[in-house]
N, CA, C and O atoms as a Maestro MAE file, in Angstrom:
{
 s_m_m2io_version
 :::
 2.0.0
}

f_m_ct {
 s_m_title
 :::
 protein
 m_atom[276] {
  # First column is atom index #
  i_m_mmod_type
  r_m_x_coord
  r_m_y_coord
  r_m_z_coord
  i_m_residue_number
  s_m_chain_name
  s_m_pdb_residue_name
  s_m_pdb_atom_name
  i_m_atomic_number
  :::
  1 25 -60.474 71.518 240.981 1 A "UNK " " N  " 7
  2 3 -60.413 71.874 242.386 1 A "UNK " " CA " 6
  3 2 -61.052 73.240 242.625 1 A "UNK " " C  " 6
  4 15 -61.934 73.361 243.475 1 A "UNK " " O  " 8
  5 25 -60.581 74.379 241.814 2 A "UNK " " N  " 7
  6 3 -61.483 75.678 242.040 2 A "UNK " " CA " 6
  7 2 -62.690 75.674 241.897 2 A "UNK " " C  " 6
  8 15 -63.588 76.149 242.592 2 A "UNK " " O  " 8
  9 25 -62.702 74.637 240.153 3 A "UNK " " N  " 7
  10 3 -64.458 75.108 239.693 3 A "UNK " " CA " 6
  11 2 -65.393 74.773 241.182 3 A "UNK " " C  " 6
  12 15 -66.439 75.312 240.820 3 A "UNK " " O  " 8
  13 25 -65.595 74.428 242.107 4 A "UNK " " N  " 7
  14 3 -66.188 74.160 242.959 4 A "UNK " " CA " 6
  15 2 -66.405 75.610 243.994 4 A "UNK " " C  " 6
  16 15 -67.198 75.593 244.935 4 A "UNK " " O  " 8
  17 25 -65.576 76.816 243.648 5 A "UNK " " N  " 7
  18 3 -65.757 77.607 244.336 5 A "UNK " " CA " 6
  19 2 -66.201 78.994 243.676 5 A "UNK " " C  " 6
  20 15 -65.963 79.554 242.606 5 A "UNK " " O  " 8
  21 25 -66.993 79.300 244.865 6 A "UNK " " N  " 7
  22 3 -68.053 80.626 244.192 6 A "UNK " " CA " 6
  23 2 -67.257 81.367 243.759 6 A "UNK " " C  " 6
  24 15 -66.037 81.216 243.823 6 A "UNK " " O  " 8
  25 25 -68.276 82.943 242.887 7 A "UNK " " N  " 7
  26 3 -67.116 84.221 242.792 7 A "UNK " " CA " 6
  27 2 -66.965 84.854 244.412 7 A "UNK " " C  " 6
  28 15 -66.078 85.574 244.872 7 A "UNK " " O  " 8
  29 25 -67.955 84.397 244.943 8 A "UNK " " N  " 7
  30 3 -67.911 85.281 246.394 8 A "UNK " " CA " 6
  31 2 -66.801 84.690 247.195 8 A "UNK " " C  " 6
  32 15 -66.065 85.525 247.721 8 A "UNK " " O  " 8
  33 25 -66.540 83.539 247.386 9 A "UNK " " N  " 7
  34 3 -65.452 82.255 247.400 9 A "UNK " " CA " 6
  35 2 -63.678 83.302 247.492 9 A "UNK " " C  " 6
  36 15 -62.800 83.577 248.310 9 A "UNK " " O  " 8
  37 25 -64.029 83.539 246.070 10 A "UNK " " N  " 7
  38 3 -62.818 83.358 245.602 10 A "UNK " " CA " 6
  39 2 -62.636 85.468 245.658 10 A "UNK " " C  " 6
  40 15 -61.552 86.029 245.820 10 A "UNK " " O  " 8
  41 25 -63.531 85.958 245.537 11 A "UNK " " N  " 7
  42 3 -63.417 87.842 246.004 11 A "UNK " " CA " 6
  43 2 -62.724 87.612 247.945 11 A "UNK " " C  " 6
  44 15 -61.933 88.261 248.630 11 A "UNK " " O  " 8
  45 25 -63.352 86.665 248.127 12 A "UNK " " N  " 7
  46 3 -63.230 86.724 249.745 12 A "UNK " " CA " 6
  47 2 -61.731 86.661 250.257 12 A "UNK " " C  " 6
  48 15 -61.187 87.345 251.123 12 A "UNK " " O  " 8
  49 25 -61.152 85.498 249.361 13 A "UNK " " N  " 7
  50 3 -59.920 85.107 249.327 13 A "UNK " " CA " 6
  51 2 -58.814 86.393 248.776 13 A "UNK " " C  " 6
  52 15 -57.860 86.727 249.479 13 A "UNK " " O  " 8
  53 25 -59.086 87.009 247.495 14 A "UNK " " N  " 7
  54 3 -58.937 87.903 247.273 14 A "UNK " " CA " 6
  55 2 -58.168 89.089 248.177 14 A "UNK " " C  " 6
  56 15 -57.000 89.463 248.069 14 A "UNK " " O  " 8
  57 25 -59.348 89.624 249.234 15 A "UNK " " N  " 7
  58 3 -59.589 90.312 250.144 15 A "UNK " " CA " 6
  59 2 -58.705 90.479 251.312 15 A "UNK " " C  " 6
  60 15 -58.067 91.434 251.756 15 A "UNK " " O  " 8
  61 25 -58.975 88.413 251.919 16 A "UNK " " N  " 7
  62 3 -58.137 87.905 253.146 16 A "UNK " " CA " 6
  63 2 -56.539 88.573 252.852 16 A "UNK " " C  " 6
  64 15 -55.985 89.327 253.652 16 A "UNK " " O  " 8
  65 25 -55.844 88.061 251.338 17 A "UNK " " N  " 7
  66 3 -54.783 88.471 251.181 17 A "UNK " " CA " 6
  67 2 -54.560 89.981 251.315 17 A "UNK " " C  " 6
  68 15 -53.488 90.369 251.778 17 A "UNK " " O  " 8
  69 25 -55.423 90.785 250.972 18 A "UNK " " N  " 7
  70 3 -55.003 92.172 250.565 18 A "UNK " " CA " 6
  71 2 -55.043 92.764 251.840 18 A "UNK " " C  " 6
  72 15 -54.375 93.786 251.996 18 A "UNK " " O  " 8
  73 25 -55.818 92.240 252.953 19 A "UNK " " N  " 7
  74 3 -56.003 92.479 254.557 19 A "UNK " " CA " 6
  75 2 -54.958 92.098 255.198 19 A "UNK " " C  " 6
  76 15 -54.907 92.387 256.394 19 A "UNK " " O  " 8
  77 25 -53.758 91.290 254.536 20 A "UNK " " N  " 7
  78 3 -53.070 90.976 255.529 20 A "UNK " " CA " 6
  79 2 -53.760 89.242 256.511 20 A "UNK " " C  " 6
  80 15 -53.500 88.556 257.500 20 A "UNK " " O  " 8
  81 25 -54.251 89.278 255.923 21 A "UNK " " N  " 7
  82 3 -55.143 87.614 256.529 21 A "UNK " " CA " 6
  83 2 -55.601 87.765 258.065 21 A "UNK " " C  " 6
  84 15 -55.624 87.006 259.033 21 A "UNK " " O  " 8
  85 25 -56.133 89.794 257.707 22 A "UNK " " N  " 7
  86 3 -56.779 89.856 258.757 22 A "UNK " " CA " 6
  87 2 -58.723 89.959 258.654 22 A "UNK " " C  " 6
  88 15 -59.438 90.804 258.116 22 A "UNK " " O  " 8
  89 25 -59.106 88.556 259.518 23 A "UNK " " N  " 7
  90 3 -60.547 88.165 259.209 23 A "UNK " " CA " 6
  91 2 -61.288 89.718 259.110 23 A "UNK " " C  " 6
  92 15 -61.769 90.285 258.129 23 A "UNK " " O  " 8
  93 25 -61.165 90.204 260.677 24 A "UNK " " N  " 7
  94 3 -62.058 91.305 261.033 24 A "UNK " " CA " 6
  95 2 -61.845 92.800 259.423 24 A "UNK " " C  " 6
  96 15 -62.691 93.430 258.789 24 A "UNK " " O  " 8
  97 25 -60.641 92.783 259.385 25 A "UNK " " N  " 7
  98 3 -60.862 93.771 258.434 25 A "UNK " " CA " 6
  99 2 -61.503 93.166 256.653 25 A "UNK " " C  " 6
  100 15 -62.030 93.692 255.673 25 A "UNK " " O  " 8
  101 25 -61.084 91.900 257.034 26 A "UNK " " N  " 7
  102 3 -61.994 91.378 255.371 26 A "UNK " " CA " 6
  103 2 -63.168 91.336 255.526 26 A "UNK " " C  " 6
  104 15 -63.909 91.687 254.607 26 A "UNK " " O  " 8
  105 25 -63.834 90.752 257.128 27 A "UNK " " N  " 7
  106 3 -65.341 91.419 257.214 27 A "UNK " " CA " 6
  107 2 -65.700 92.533 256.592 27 A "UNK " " C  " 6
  108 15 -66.589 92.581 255.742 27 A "UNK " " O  " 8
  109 25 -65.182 93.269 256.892 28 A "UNK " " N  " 7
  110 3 -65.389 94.922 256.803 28 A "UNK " " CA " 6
  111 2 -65.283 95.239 255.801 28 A "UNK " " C  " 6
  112 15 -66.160 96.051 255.509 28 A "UNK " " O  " 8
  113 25 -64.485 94.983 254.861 29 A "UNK " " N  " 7
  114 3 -64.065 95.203 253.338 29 A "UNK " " CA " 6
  115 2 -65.176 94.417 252.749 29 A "UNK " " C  " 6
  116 15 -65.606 95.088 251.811 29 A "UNK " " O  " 8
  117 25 -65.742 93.479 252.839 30 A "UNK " " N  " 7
  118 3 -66.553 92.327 252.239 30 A "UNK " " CA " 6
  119 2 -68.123 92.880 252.932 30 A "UNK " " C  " 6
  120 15 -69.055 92.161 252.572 30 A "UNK " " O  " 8
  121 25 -68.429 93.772 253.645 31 A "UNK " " N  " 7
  122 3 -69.636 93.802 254.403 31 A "UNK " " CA " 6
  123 2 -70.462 92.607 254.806 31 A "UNK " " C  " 6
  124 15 -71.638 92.431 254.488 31 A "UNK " " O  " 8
  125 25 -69.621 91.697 255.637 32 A "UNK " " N  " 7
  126 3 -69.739 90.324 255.644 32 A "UNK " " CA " 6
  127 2 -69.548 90.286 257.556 32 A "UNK " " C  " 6
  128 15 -68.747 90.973 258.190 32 A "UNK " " O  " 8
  129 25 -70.394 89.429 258.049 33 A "UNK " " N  " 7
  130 3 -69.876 89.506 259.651 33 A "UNK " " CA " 6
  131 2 -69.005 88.046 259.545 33 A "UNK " " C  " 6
  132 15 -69.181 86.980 258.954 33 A "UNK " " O  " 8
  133 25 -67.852 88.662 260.551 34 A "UNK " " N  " 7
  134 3 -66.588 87.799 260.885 34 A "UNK " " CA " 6
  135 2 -67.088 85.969 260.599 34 A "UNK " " C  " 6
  136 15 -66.735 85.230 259.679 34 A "UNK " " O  " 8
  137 25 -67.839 85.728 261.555 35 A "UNK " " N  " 7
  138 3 -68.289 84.536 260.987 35 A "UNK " " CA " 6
  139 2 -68.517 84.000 259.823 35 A "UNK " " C  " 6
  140 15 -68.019 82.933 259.466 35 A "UNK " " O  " 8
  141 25 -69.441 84.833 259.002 36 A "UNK " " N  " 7
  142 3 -69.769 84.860 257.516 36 A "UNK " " CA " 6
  143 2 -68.408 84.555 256.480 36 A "UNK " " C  " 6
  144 15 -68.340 83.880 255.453 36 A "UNK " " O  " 8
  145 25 -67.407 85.320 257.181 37 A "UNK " " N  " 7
  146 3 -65.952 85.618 256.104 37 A "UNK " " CA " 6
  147 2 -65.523 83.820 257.062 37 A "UNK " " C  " 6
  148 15 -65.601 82.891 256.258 37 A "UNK " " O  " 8
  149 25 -65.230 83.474 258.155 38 A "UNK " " N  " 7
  150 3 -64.817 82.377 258.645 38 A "UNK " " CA " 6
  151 2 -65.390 81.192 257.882 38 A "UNK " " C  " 6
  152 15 -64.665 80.473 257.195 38 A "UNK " " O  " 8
  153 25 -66.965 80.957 258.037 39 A "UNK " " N  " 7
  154 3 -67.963 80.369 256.771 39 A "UNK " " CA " 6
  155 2 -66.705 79.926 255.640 39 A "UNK " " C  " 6
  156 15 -65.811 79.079 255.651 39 A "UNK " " O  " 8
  157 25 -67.111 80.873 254.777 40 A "UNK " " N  " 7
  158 3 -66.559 80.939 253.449 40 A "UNK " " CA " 6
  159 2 -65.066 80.794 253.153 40 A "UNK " " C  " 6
  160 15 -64.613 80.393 252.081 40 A "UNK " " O  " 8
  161 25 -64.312 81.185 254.279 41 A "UNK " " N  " 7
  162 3 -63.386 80.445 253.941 41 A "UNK " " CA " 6
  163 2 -63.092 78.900 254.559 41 A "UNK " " C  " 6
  164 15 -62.403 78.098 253.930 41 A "UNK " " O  " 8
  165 25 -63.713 78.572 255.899 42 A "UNK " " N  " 7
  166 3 -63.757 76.969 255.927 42 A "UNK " " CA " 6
  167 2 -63.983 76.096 254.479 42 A "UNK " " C  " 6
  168 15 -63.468 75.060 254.059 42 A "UNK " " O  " 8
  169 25 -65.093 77.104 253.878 43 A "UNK " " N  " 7
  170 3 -65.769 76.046 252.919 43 A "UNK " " CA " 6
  171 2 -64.734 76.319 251.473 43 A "UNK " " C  " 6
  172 15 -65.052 75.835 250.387 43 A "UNK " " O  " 8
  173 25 -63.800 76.944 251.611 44 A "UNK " " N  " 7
  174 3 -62.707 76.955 250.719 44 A "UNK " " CA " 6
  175 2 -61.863 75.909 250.938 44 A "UNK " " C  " 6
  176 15 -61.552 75.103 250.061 44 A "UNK " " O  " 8
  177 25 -61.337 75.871 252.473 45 A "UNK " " N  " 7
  178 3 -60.487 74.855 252.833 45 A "UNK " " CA " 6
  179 2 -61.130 73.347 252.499 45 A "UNK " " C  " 6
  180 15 -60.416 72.469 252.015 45 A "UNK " " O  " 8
  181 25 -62.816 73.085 252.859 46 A "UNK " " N  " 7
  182 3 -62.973 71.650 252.572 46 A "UNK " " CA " 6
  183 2 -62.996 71.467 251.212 46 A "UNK " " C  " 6
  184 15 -62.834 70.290 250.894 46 A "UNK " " O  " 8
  185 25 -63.183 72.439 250.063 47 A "UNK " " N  " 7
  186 3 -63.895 72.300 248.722 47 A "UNK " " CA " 6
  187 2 -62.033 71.970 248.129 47 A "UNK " " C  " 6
  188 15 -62.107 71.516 246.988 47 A "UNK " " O  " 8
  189 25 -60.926 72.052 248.468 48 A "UNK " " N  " 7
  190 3 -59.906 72.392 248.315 48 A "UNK " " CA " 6
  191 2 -58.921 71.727 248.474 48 A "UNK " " C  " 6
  192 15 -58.058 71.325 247.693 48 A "UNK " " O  " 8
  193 25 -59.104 71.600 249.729 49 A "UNK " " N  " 7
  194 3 -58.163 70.927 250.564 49 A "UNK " " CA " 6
  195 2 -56.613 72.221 251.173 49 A "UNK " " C  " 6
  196 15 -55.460 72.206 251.603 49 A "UNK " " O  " 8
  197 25 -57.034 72.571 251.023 50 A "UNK " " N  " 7
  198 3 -55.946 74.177 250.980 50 A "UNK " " CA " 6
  199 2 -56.183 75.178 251.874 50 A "UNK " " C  " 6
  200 15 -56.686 76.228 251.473 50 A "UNK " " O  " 8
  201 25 -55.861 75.002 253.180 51 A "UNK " " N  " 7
  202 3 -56.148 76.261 254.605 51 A "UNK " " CA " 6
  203 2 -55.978 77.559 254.210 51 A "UNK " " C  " 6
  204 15 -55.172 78.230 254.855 51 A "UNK " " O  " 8
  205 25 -56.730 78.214 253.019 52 A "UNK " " N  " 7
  206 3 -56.755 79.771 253.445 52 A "UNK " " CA " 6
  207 2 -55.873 80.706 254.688 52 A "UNK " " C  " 6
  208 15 -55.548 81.884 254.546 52 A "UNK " " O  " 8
  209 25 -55.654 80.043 255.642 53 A "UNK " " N  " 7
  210 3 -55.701 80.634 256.863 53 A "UNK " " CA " 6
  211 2 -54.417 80.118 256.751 53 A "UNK " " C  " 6
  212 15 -53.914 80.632 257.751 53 A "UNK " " O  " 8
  213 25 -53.441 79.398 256.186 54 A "UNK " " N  " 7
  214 3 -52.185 78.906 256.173 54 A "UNK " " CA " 6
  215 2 -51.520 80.051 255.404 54 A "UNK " " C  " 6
  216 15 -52.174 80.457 254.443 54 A "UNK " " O  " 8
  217 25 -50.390 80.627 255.631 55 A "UNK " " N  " 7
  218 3 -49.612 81.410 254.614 55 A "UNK " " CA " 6
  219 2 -49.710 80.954 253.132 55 A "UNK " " C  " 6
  220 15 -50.315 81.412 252.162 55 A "UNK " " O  " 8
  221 25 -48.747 79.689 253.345 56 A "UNK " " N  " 7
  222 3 -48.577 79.133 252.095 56 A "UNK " " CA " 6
  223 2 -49.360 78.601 251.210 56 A "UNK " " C  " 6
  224 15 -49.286 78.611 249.981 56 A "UNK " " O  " 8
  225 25 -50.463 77.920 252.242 57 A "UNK " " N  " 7
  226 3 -51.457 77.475 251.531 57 A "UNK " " CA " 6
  227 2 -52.444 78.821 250.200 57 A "UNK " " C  " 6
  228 15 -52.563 78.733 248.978 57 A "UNK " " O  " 8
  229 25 -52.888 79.763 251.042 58 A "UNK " " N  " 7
  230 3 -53.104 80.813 250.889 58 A "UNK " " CA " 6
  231 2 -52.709 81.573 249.814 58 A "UNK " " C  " 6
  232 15 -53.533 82.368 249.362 58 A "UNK " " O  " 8
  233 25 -51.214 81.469 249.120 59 A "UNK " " N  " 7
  234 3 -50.280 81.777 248.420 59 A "UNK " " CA " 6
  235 2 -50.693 80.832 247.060 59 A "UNK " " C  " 6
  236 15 -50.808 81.273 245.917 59 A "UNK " " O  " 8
  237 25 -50.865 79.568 247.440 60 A "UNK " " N  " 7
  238 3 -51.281 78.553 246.480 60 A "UNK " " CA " 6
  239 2 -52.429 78.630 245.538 60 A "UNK " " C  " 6
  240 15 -52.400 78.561 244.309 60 A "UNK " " O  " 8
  241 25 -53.450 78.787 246.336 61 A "UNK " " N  " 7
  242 3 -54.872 79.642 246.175 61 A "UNK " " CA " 6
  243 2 -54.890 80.670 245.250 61 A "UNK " " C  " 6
  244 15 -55.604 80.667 244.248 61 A "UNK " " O  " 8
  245 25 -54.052 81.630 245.588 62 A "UNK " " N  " 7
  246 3 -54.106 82.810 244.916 62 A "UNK " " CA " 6
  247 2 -53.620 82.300 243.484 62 A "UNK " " C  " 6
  248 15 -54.280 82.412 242.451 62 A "UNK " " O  " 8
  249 25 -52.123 81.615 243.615 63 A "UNK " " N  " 7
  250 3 -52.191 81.055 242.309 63 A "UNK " " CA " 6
  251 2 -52.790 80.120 241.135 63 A "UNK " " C  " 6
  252 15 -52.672 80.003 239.915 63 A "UNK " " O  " 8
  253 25 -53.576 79.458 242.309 64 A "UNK " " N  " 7
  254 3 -54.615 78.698 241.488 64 A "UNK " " CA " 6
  255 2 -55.552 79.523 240.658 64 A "UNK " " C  " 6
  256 15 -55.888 79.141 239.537 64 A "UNK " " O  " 8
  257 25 -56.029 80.768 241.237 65 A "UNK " " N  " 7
  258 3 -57.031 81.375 240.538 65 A "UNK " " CA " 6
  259 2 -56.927 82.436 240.071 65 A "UNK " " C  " 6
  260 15 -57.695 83.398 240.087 65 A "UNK " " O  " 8
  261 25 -55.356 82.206 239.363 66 A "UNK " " N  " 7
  262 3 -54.804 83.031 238.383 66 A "UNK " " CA " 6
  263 2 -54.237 84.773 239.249 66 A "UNK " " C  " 6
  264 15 -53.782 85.670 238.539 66 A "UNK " " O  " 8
  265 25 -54.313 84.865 240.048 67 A "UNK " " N  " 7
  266 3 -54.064 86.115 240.755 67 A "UNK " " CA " 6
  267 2 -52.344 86.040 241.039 67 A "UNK " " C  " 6
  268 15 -51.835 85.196 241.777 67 A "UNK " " O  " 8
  269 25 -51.386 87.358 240.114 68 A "UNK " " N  " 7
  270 3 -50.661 87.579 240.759 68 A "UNK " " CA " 6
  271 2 -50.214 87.695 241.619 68 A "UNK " " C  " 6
  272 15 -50.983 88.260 242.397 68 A "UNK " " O  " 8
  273 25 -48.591 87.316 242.376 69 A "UNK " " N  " 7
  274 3 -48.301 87.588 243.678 69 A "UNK " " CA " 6
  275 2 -46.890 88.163 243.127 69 A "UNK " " C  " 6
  276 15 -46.061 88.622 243.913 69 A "UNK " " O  " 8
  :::
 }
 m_bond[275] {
  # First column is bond index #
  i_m_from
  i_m_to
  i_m_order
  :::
  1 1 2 1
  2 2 3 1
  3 3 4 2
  4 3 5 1
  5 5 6 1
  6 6 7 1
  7 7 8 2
  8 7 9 1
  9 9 10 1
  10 10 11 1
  11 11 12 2
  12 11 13 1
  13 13 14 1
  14 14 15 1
  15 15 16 2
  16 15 17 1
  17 17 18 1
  18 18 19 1
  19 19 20 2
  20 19 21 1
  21 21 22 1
  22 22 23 1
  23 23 24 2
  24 23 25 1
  25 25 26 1
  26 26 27 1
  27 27 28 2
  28 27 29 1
  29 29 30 1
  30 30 31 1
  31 31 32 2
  32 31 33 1
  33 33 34 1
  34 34 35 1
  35 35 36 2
  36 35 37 1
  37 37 38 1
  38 38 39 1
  39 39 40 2
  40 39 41 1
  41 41 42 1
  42 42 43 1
  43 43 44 2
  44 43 45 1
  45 45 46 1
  46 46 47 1
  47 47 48 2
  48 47 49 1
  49 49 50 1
  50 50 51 1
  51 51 52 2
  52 51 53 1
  53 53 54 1
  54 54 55 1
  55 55 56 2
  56 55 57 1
  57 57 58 1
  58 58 59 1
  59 59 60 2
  60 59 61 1
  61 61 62 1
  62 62 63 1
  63 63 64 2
  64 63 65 1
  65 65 66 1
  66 66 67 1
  67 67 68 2
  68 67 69 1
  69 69 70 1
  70 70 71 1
  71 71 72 2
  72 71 73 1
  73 73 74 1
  74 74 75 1
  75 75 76 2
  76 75 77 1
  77 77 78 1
  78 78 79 1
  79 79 80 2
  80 79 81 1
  81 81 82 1
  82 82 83 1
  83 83 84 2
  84 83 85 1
  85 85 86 1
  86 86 87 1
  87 87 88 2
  88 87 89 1
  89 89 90 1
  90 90 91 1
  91 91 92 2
  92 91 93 1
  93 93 94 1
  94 94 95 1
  95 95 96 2
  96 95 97 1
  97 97 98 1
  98 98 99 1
  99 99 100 2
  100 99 101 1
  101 101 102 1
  102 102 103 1
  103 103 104 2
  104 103 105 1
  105 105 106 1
  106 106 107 1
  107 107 108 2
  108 107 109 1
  109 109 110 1
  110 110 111 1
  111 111 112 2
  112 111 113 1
  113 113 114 1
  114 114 115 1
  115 115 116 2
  116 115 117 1
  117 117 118 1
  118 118 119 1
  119 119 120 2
  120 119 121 1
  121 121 122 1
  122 122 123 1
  123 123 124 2
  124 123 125 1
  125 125 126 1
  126 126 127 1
  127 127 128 2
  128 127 129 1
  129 129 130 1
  130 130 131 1
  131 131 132 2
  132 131 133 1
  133 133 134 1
  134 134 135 1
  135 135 136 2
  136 135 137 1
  137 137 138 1
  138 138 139 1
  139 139 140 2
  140 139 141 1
  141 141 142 1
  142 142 143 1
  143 143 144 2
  144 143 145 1
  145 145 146 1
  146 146 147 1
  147 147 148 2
  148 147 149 1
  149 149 150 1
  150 150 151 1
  151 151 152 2
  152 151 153 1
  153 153 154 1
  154 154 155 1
  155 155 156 2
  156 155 157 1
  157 157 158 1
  158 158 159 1
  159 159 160 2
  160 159 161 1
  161 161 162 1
  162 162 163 1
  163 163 164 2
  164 163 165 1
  165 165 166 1
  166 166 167 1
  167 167 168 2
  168 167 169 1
  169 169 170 1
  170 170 171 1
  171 171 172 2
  172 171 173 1
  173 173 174 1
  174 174 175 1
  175 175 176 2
  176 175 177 1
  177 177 178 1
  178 178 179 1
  179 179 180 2
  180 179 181 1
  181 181 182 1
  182 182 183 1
  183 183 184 2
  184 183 185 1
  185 185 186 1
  186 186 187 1
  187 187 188 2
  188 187 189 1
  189 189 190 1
  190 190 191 1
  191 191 192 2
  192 191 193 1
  193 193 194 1
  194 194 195 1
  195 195 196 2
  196 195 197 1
  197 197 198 1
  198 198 199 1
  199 199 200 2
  200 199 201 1
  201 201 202 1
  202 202 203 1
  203 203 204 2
  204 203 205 1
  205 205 206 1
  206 206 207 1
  207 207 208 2
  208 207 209 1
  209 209 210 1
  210 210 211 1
  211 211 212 2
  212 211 213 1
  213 213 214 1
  214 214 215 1
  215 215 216 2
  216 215 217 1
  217 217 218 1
  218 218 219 1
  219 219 220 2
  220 219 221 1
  221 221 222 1
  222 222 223 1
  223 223 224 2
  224 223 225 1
  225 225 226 1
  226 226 227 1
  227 227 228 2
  228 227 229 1
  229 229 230 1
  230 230 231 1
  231 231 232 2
  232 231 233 1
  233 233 234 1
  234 234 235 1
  235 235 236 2
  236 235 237 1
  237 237 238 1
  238 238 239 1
  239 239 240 2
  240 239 241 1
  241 241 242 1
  242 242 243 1
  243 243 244 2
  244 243 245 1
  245 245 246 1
  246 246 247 1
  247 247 248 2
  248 247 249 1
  249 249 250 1
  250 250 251 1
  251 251 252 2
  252 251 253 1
  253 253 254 1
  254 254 255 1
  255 255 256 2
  256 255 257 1
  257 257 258 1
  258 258 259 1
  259 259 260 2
  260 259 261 1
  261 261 262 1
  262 262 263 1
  263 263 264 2
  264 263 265 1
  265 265 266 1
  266 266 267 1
  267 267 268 2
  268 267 269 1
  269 269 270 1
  270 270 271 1
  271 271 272 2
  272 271 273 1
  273 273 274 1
  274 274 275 1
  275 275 276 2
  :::
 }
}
C-alpha cells in the first residue's frame, strides 16, 4: 500500500501532521503552493485508500510509514 508513495508523498504527510493538518502552513513548510500540498495529498488518499485529511486516518498513515506517534 505505501510502496506506491513518493518520498515527497510521504515528507508531505510528515509535515501535514507536525502543522497541525494545517494545509496553508505545510505549504509553507514544504515551499509547495496550497494546491500542490492538496495534489499530493489527494494522491495519497487514492494510492491508499486512507484520507490524510481524516484524523484517524492520518494517524494510520503515520503508522504505516513507520513514524512515531
Amino acid at each position: 500500500m505505501l510502496e506506491n508513495l513518493t518520498d515527497l508523498d510521504i515528507k508531505i504527510l510528515i509535515a501535514f501532521a507536525d502543522n497541525n493538518m494545517n494545509v496553508s502552513e505545510t505549504s509553507r513548510q514544504m515551499f509547495l503552493s496550497r494546491s500542490a500540498t492538496f495534489y499530493h495529498l489527494e494522491k495519497v488518499k487514492n494510492k491508499t485508500e486512507l484520507n490524510p485529511l481524516n484524523f484517524f486516518d492520518l494517524i494510520e498513515l503515520l503508522k504505516l510509514c513507520g513514524i512515531k506517534i
